[in-house]
C-alpha positions as CSV (number, residue, x, y, z in Angstrom):
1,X,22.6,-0.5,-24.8
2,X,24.4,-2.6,-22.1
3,X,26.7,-2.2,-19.8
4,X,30.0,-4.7,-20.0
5,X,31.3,-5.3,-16.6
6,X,35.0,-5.2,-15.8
7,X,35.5,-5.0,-12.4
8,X,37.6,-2.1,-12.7
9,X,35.6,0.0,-10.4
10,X,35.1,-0.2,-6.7
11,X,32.2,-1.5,-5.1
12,X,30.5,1.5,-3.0
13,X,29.6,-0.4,0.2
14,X,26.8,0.9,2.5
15,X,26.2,0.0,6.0
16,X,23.5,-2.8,7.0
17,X,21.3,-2.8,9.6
18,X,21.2,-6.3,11.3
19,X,17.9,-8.2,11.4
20,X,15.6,-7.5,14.0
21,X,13.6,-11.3,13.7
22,X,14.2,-14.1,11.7
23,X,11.0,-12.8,9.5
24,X,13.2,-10.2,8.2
25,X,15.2,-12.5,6.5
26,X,12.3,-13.8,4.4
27,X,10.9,-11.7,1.1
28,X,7.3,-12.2,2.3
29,X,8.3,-11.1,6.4
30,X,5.8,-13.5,7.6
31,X,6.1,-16.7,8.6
32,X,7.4,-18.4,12.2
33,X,11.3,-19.4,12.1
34,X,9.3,-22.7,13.5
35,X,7.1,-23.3,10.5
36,X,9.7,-22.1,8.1
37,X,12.2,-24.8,9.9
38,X,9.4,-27.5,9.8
39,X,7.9,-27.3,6.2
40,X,10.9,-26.2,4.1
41,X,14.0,-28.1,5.9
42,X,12.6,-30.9,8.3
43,X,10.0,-32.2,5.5
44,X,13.0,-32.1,3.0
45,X,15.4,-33.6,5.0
46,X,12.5,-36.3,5.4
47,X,11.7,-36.8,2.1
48,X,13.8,-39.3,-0.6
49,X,15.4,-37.9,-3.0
50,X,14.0,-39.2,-6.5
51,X,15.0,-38.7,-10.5
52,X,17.7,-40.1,-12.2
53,X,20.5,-38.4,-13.9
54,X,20.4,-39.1,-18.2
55,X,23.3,-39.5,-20.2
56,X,21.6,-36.8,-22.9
57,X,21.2,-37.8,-26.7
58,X,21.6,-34.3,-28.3
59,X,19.6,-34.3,-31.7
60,X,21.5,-33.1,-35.0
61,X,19.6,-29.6,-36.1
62,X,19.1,-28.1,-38.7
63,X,19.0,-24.4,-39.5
64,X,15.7,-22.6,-37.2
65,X,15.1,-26.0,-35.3
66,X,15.7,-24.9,-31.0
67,X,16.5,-27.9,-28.8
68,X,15.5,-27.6,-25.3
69,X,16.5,-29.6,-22.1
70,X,14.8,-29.0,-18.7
71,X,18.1,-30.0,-16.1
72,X,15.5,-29.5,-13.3
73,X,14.2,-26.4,-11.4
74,X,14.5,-23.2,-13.6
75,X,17.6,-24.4,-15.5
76,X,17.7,-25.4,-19.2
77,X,20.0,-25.7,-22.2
78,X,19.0,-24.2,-25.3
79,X,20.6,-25.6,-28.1
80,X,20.6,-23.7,-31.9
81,X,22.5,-25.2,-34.8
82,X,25.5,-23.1,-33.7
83,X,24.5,-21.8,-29.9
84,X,24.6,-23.5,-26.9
85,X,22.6,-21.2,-24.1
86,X,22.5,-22.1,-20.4
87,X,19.8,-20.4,-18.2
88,X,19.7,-20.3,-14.3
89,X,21.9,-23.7,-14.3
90,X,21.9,-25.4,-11.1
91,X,23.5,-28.7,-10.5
92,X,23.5,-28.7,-6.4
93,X,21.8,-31.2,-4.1
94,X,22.1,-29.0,-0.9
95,X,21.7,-25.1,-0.8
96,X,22.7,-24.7,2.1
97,X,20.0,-26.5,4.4
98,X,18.0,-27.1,1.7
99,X,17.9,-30.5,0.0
100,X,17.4,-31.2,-3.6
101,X,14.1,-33.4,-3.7
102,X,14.6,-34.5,-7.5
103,X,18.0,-34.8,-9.0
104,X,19.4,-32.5,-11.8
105,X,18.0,-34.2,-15.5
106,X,22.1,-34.7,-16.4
107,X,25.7,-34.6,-15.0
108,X,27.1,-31.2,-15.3
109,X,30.5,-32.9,-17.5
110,X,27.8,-33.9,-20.1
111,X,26.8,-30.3,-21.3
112,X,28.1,-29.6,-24.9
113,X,30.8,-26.6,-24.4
114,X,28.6,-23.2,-23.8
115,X,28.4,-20.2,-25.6
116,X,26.2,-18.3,-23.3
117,X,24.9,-17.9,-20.1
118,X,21.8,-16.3,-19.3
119,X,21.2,-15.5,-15.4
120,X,17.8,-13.8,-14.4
121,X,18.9,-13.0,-10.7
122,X,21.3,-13.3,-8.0
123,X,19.1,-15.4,-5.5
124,X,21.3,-18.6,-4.7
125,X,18.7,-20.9,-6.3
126,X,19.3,-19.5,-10.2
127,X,23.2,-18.0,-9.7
128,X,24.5,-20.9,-8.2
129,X,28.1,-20.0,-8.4
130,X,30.0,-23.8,-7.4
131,X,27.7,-25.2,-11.0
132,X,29.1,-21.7,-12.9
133,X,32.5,-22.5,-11.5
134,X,32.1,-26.1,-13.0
135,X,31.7,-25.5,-16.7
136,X,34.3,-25.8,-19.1
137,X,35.6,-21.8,-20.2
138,X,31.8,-20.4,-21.3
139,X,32.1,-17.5,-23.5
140,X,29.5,-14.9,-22.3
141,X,27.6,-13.9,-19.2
142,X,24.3,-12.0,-19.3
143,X,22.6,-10.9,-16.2
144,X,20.8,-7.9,-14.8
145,X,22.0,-4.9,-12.9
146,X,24.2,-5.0,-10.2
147,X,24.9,-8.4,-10.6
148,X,28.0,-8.8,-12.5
149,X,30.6,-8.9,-9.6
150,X,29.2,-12.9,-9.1
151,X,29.8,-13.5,-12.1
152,X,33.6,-12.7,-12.1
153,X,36.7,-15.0,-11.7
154,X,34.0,-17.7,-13.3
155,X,35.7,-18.4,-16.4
156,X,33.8,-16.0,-18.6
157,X,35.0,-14.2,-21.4
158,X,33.0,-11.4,-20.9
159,X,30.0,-10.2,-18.8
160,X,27.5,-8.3,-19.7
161,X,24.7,-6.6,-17.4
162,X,21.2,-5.2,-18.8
163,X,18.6,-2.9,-17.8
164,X,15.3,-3.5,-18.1
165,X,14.6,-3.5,-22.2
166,X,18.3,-3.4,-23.1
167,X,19.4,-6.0,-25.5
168,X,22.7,-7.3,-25.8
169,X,23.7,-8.6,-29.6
170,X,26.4,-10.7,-30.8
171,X,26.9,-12.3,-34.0
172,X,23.4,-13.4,-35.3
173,X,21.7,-13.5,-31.8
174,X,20.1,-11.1,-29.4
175,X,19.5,-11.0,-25.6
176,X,16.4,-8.5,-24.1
177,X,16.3,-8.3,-20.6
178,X,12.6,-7.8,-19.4
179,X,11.0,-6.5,-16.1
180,X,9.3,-8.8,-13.6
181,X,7.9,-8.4,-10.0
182,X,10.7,-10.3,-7.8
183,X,13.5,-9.2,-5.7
184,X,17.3,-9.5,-6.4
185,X,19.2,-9.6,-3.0
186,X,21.5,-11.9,-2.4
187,X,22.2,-11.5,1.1
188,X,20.7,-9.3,3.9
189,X,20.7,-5.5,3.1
190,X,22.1,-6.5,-0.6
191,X,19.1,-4.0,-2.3
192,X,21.2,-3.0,-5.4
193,X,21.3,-6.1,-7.6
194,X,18.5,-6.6,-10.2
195,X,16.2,-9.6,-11.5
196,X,14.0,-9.8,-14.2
197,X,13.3,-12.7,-17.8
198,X,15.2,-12.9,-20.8
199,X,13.9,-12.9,-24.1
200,X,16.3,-15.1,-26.8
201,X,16.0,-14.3,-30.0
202,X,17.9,-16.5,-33.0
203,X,17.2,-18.2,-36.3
204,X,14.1,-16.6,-36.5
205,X,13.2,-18.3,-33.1
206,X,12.3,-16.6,-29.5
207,X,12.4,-17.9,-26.5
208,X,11.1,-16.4,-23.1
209,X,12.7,-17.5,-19.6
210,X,10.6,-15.1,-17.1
211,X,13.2,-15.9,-14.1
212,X,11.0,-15.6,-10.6
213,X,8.1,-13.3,-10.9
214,X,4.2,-12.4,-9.0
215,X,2.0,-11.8,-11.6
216,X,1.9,-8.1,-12.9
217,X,0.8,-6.0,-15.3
218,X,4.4,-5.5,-17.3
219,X,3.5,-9.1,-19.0
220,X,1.0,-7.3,-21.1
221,X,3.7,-4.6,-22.2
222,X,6.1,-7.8,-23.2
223,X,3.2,-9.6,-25.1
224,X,2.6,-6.4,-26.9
225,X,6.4,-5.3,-27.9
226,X,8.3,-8.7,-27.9
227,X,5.7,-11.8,-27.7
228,X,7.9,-14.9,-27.9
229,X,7.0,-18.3,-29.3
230,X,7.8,-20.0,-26.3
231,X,7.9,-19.3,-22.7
232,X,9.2,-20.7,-19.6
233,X,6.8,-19.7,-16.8
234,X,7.5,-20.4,-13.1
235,X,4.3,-22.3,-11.4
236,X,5.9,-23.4,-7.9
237,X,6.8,-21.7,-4.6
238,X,3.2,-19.8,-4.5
239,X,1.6,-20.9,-1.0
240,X,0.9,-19.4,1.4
241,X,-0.9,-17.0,-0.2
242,X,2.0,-14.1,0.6
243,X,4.3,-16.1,-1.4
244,X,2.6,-14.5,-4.1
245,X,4.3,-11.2,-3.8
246,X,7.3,-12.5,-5.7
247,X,5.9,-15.8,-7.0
248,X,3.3,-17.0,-9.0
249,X,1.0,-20.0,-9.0
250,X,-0.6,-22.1,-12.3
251,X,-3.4,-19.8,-12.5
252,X,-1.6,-16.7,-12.9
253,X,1.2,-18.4,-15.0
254,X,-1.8,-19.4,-17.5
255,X,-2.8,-15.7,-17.3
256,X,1.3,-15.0,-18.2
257,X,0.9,-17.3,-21.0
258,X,-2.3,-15.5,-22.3
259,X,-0.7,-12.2,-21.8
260,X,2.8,-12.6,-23.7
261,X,0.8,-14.8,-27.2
262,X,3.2,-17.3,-26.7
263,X,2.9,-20.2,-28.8
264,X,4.4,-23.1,-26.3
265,X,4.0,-22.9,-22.7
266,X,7.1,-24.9,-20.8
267,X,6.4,-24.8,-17.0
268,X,9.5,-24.6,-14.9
269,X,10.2,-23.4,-11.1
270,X,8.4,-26.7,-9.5
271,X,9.2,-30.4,-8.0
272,X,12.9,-29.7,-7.5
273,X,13.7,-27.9,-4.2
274,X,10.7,-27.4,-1.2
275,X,10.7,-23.6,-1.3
276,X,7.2,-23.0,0.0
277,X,4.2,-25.1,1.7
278,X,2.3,-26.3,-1.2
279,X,2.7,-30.4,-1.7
280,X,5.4,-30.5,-4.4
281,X,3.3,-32.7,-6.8
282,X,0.2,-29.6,-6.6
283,X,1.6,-27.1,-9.1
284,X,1.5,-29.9,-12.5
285,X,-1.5,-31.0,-11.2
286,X,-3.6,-28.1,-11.1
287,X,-1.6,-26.5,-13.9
288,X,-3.0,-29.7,-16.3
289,X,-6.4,-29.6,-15.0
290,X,-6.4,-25.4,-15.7
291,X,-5.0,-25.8,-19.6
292,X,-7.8,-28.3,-19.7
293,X,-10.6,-25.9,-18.5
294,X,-8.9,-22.8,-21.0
295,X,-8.7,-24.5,-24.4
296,X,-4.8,-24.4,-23.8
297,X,-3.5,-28.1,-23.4
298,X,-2.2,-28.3,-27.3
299,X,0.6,-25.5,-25.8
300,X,1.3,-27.4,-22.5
301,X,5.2,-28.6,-23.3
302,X,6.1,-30.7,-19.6
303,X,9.7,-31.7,-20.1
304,X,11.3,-34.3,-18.6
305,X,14.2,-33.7,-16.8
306,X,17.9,-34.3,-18.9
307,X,15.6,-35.8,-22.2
308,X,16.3,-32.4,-24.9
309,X,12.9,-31.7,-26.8
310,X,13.0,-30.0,-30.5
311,X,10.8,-27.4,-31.2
């Protein structure tokens, strides 16, 4: 079951209460607008910007082989013999205020044409619309709830929104949207939009891209319905320790990994923008030195940014 969003309907549009502090505008509610300005803008704005944009050498597949580029943050191409998927792409070196630390892996006019989109929440860090506006004509949109309306006058053929544990199939490939423990407002007051990971499934392949999540339980219910062969696990943004109502850290991203029986662990959502106080080179570090400790380094997959890795 999905729900395939035309725009024909109008938007029901409720009032909004304006912000009574600047911690209102946060997901956590916590933190001083001076701290916030200081650690997450100042330091940025400090800080060289590093990485180098590839010219990418696509490999020739063959039939069950999946190709995957990291372009830096929680964006990635996945490439099938005959299926090109982008997830959360985002080519920007400013949202807003906030700088891009380490350039995108590639230049947006070097993507192979795309067949699919895959967009795990509205947040201006994974729907970037000016990178969405930039590709050349994709075919198909798939994002959650309430978000649809960003999508439109993008290009798209079609766009489809999912509820948690829909699926959305076309030709030989299917799309499961799956829950997480996030938030999906765009702006202030914007509570109807939804968020959650998307489970790929193709050529007898799977592939798990959890979007921004805390740790919670519903990782056990995808590991036992629908474990994937290879996730994508966020490990930045996790400090202070209230961050980790919507985000998790290495350690619980290793217990994500152990939940869902994935086979590959890719870790994503780290080094790219300054979106919380941890030092930017913390969440590989400790993530490496944890595989280590659990027996798990074998499934550690660290891509580097615009080179495409077969699996």
């Amino acid at each position: 079951m999905h729900k395939e969003h035309s725009g024909s309907h109008p938007q029901k549009t409720q009032r909004r209460r304006l912000p009574r502090s600047f911690k209102e505008l946060t997901p956590c509610h916590h933190f001083s607008p001076r701290k916030f300005f200081y650690e997450l803008i100042w330091k940025a704005f400090l800080t060289r910007r590093v990485g180098q944009r590839k010219l990418p050498k696509f490999p020739k597949l063959t039939r069950g082989q999946l190709a995957l580029t990291w372009i830096g943050h929680a964006s990635f191409l996945a490439q099938f013999t005959d299926l090109n998927v982008l997830i959360d792409p985002n080519f920007a070196n400013w949202l807003f205020f906030l700088k891009r630390i380490r350039r995108a892996g590639m230049k947006i006019q070097d993507l192979p044409p795309i067949d699919l989109v895959l967009l795990t929440h509205a947040h201006f860090d994974h729907l970037h619309r000016p990178t969405l506006r930039r590709l050349r004509s994709p075919k198909i949109a798939v994002v959650p709830w309430g978000v649809g309306d960003l999508a439109q006058n993008l290009g798209f053929e079609r766009i489809i929104e999912l509820q948690w544990w829909e699926s959305f199939s076309h030709n030989d490939w299917k799309v499961t949207l799956t829950p997480g423990k996030h938030w999906g407002a765009r702006v202030l007051g914007d509570r109807h939009r939804g968020y959650g990971g998307f489970i790929l499934e193709h050529q007898g392949r799977s592939l798990y891209h959890a979007g921004d999540s805390a740790y919670f339980p519903g990782f056990k219910e995808i590991g036992k319905f629908c474990p994937p062969e290879i996730a994508l696990l966020p490990i930045g943004a996790y400090y202070p320790e209230s961050f980790r109502h919507s985000h998790m850290g290495p350690d619980e991203a290793l217990k994500v990994f152990q939940d869902i029986h994935a086979k590959y662990f890719v870790p994503m959502h780290f080094g790219t923008f300054r979106l919380s106080f941890e030092d930017m080179e913390e969440p590989p570090r400790w993530l490496r030195e944890l595989a280590e400790a659990a027996g798990a380094t074998k499934a550690l997959r660290f891509l580097e940014e615009g080179v495409p890795t077969v699996f």
